[in-house]
N, CA, C and O of each residue as an XYZ file, in Angstrom:
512
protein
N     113.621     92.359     57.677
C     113.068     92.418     59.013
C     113.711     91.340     59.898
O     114.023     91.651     61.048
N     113.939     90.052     59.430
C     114.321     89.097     60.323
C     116.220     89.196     60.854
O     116.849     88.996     61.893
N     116.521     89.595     59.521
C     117.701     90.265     59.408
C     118.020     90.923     60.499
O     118.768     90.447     61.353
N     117.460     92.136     60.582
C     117.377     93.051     61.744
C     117.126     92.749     63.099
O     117.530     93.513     63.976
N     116.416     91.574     63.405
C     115.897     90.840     64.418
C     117.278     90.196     65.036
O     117.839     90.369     66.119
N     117.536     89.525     64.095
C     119.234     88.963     63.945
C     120.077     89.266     64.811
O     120.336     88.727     65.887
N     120.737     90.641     64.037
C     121.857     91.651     64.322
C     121.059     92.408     66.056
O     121.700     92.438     67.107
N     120.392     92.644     65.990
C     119.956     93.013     67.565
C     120.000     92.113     68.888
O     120.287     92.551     70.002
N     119.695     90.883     68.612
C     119.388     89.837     69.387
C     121.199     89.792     69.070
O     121.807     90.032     70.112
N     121.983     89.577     68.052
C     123.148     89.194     68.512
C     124.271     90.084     69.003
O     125.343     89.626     69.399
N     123.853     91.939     68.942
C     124.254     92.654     69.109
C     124.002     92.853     70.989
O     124.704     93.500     71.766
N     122.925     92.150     71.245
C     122.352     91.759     72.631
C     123.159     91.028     73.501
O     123.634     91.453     74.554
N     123.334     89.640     72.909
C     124.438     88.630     73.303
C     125.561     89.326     73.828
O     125.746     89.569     75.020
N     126.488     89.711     72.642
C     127.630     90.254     73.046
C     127.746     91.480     73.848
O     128.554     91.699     74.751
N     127.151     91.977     73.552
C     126.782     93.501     74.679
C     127.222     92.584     76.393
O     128.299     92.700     76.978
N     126.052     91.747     76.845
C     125.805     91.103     77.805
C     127.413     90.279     77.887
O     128.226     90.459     78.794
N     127.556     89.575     76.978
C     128.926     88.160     77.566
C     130.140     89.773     77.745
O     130.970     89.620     78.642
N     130.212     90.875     77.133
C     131.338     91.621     76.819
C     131.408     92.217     78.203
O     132.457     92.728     78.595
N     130.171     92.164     79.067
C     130.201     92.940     80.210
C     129.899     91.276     81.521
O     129.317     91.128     82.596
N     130.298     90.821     81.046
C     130.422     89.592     82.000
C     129.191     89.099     82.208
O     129.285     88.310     83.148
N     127.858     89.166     81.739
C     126.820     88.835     81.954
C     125.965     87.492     81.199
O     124.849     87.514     80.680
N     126.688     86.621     81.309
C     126.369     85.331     79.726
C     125.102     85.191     80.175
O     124.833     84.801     81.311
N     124.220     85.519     79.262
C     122.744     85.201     79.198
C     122.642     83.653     79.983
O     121.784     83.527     80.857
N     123.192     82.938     79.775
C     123.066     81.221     80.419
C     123.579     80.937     81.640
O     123.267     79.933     82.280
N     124.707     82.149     82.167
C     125.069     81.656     83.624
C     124.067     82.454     84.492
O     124.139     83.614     84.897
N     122.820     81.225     84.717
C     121.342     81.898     85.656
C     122.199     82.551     87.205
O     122.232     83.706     87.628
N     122.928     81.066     87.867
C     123.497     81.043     88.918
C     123.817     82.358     89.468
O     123.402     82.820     90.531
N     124.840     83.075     88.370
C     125.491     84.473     88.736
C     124.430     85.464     88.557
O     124.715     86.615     88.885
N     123.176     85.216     88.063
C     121.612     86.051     87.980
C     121.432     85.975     89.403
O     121.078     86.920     90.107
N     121.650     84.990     89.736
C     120.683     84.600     91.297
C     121.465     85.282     92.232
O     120.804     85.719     93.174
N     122.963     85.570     92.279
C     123.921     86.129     93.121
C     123.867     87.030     92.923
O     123.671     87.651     93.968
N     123.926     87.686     92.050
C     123.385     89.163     92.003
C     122.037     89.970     92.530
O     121.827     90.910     93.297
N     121.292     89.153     91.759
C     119.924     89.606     92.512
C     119.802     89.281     94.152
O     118.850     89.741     94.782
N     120.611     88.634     94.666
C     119.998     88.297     96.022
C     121.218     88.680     96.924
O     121.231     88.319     98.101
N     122.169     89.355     96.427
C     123.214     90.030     97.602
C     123.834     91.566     96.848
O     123.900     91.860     95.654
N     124.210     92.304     97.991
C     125.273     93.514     97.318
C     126.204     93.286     97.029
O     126.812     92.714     97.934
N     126.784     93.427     96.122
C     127.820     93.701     95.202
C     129.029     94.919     96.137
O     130.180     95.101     95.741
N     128.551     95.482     97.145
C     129.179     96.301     98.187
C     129.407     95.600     99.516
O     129.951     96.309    100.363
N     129.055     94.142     99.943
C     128.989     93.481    101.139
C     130.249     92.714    100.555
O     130.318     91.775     99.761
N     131.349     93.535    101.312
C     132.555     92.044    101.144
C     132.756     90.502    101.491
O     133.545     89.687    101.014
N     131.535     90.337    102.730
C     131.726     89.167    103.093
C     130.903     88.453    102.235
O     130.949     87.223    102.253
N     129.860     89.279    101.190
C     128.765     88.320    100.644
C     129.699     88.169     99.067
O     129.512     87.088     98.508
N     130.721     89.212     98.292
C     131.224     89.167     97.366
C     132.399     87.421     97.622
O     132.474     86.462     96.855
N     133.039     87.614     98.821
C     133.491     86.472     99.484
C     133.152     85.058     99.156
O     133.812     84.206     98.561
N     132.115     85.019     99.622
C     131.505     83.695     99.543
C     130.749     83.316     97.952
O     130.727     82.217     97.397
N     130.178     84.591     97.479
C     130.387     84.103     95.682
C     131.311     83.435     95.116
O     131.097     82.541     94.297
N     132.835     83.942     95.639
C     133.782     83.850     95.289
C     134.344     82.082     95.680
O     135.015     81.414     94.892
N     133.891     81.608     97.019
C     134.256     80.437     97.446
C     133.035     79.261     96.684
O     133.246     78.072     96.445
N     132.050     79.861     96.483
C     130.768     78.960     96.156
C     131.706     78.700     94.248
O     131.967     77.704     93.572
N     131.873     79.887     94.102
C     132.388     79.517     92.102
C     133.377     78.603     92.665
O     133.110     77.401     92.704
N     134.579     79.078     93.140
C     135.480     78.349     93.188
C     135.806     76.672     93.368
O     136.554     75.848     92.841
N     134.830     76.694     94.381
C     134.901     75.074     95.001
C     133.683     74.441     93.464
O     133.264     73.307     93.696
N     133.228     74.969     92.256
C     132.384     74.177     91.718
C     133.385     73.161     90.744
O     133.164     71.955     90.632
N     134.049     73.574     90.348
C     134.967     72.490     89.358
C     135.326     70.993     90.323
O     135.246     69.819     89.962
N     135.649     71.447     91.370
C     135.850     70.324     92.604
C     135.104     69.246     93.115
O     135.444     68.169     93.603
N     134.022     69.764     92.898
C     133.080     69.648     93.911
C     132.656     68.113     93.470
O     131.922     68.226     92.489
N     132.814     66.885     93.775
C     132.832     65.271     92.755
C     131.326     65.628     92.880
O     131.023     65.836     91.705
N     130.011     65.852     93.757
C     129.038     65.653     93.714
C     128.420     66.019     92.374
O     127.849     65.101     91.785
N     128.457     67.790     91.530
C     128.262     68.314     90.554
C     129.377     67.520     90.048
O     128.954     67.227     88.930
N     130.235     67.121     90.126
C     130.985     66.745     88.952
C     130.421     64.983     88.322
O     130.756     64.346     87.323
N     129.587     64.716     89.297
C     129.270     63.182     89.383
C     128.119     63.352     88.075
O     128.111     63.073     86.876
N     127.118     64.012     89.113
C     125.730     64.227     88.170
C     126.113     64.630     87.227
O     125.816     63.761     86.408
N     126.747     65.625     86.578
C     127.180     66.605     85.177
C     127.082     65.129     84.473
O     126.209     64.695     83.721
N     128.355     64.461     85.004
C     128.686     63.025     84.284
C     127.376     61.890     83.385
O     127.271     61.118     82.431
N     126.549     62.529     84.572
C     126.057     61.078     84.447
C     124.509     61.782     82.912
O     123.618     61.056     82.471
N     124.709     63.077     82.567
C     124.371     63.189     81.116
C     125.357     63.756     80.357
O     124.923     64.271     79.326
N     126.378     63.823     80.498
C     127.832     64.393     79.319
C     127.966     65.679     79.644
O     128.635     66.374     78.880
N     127.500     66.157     80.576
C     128.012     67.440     80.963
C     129.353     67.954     81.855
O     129.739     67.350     82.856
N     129.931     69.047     81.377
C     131.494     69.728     81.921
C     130.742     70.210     83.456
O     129.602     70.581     83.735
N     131.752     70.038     84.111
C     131.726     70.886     85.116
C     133.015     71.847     85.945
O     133.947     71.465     86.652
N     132.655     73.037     85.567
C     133.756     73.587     85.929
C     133.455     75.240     86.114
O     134.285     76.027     86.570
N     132.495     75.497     85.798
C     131.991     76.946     86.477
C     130.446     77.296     86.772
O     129.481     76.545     86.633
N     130.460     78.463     87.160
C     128.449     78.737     87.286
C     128.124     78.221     86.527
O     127.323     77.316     86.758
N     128.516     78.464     85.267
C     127.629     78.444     83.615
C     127.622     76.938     83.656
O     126.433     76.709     83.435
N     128.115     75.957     83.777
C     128.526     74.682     83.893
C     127.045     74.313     84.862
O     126.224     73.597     84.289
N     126.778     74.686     85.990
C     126.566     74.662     86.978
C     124.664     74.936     86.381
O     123.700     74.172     86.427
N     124.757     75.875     86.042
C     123.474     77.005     85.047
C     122.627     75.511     84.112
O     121.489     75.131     83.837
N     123.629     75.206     83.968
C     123.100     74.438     82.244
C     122.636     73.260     82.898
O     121.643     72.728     82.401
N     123.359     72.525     84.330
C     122.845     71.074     85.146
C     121.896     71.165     85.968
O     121.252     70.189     86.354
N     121.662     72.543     86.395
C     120.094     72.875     87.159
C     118.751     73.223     85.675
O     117.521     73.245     85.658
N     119.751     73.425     84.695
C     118.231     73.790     83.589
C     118.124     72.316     83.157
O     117.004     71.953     83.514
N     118.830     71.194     82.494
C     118.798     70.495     82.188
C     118.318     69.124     83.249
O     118.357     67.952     82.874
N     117.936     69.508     84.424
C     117.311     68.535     85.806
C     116.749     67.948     85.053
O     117.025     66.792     85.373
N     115.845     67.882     83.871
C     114.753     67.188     84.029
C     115.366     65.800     83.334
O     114.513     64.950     83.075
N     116.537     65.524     83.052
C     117.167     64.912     82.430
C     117.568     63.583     83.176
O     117.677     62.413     82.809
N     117.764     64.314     84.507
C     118.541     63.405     85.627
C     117.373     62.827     86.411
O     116.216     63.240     86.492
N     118.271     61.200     87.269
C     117.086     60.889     87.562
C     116.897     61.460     88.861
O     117.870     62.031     89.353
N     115.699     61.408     89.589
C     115.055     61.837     90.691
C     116.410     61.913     91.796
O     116.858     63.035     92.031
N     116.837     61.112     92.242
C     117.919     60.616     93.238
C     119.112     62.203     93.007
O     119.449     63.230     93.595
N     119.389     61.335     91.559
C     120.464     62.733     90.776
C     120.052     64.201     90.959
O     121.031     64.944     91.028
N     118.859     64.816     91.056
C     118.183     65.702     91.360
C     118.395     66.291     92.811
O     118.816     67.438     92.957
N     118.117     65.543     93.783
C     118.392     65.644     95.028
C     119.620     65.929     95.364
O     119.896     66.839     96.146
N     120.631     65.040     94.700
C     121.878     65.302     94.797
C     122.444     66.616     94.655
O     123.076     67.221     95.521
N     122.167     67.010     93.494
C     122.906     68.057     93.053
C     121.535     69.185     94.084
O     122.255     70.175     94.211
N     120.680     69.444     94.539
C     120.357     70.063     95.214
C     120.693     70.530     96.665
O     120.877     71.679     97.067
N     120.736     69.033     97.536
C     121.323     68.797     98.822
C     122.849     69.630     98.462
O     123.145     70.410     99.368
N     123.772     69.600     97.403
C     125.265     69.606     97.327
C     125.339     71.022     97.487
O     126.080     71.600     98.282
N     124.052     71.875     96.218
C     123.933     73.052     96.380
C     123.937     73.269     97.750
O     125.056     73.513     98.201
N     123.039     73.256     98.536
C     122.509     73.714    100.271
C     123.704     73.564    100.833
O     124.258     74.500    101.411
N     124.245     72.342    100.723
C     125.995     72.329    101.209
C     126.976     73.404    101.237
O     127.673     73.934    102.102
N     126.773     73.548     99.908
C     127.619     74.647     99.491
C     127.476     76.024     99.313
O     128.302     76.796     98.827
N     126.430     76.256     99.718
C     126.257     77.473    100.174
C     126.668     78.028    101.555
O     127.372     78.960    101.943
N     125.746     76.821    102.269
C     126.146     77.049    104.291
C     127.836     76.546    104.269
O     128.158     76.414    105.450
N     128.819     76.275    103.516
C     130.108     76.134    103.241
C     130.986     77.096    102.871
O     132.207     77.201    102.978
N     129.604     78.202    102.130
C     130.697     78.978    101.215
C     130.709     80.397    102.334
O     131.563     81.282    102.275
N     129.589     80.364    103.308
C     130.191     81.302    104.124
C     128.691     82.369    104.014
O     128.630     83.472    104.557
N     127.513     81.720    103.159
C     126.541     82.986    103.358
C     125.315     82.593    104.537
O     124.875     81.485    104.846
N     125.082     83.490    104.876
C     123.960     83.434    106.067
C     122.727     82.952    105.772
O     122.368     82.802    104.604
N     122.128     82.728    106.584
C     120.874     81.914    106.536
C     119.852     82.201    105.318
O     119.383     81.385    104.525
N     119.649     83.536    105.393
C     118.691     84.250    104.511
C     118.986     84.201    103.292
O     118.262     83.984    102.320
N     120.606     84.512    103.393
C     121.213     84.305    101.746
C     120.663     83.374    100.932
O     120.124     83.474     99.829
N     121.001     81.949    102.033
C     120.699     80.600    101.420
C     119.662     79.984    101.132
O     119.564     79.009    100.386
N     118.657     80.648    101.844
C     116.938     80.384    101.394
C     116.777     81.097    100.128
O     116.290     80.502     99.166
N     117.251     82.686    100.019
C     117.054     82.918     98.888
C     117.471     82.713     97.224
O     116.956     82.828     96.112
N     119.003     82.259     97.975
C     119.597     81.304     96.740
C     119.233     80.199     96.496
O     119.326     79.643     95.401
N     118.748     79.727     97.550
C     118.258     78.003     96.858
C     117.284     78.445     96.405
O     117.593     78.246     95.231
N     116.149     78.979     96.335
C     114.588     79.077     95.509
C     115.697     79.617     94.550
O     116.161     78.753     93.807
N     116.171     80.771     94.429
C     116.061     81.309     92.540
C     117.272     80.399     91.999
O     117.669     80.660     90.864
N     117.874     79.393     92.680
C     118.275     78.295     91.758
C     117.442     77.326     91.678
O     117.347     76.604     90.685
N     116.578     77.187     92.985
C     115.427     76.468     92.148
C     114.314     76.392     90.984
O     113.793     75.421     90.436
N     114.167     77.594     90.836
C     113.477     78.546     89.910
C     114.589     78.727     88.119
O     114.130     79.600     87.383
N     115.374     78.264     87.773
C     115.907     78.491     87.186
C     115.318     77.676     86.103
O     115.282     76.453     86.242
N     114.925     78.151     85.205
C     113.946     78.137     84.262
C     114.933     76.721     82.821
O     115.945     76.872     82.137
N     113.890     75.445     82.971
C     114.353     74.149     82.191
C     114.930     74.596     80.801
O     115.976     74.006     80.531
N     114.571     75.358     79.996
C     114.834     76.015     79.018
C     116.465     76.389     78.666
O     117.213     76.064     77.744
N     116.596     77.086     79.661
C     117.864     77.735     79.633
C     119.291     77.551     79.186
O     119.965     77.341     80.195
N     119.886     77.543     78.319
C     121.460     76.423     78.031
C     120.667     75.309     77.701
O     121.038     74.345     78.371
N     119.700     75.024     76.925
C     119.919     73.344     76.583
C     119.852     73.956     75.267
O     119.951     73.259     74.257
């Protein structure tokens, strides 16, 4: 029985990472759920928000300051689940950087309210 539990749950995994969906990158959960996948200007700015994250010294500061990589969503996924780690200040940081980088990456107002809650919402659990 547990066996079976196993092979499903890992037959699950790969199903999901094989179709680009890594159970741990929440971030690309939140972009999905909160824009079309048919709006070029909103596929756009996904595209500038991933891009500029390896760069970005602010996420790259905080990541630092508990041993964490920074260099994509999933990167990105694992330093918003792992907040509770960082101190208060560090928290803000990487929040304010988010809001930055959203009204940077080119999405509209609404976008960005709704992306900041479901990255705020991104459940402590997740990637640790």
């Amino acid at each position: 029985m547990l066996l079976a539990a196993s092979v499903a749950i890992s037959i699950s995994i790969v199903t999901k990472e094989a179709l680009g969906q890594n159970p741990y990158d929440t971030v690309n959960v939140c972009f999905k759920q909160n824009g079309s996948l048919q709006d070029q200007g909103y596929i756009a700015s996904v595209g500038h928000f991933g891009s500029a994250i390896h760069n970005d010294q602010v996420f790259v500061n905080v990541a630092k300051s508990i041993n964490l990589p920074m260099q994509s969503t999933v990167d990105l996924s694992a330093l918003i689940a792992k907040q509770n780690y960082l101190s208060e200040d560090n928290v803000n940081k990487l929040f304010d950087e988010i809001d930055n980088l959203l009204a940077s990456s080119g999405f509209t107002a609404d976008q960005q309210n709704n992306l900041d809650n479901c990255f705020g919402n991104i459940p402590s659990h997740i990637g640790s």
